[in-house]
C-alpha positions as CSV (number, residue, x, y, z in Angstrom):
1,X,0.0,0.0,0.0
2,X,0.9,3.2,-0.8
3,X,0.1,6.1,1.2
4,X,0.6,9.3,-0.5
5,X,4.5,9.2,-0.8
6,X,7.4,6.9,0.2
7,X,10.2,8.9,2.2
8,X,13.0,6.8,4.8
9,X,10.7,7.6,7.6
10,X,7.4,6.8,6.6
11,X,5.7,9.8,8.0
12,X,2.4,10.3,7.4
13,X,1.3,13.8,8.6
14,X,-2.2,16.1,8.6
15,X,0.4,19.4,8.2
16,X,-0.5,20.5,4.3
17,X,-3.1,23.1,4.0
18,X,-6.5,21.4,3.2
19,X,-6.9,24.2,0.7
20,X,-3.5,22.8,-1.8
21,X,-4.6,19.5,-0.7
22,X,-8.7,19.0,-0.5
23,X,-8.0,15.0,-0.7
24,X,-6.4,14.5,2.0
25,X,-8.3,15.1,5.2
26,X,-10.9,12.8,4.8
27,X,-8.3,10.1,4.1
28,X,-5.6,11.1,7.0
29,X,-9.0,10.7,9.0
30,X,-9.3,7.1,7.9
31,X,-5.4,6.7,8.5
32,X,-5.7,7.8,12.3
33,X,-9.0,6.5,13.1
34,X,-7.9,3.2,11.7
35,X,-4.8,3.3,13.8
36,X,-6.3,4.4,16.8
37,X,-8.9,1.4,16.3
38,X,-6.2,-0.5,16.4
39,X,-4.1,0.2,19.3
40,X,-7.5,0.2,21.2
41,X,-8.2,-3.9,20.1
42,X,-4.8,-4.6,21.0
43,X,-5.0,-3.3,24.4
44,X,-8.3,-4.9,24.6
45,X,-6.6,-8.1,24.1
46,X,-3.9,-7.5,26.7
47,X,-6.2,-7.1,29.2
48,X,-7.8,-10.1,28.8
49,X,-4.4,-12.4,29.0
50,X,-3.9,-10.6,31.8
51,X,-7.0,-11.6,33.6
């Protein structure tokens, strides 16, 4: 997958102006939300080893 460029760091970053870049917001939403669904699952899990 291919997220809007390819750099050594892999950065991906809400910082451009939505007004140079109208595509991006919606998607750096899906991006973030995905990855926050994410961490949240796993720590959901972690909990329950735990127990």
């Amino acid at each position: 997958m291919l997220i809007f460029e390819a750099d050594s760091t892999a950065v991906v970053h809400n910082m451009d102006s939505p007004e140079l870049f109208p595509y991006k917001p919606p998607q750096m939403r899906k991006i973030f939300d995905a990855f926050a669904a994410m961490l949240c699952a796993r720590a959901g899990r972690g909990q329950e080893h735990a127990a």
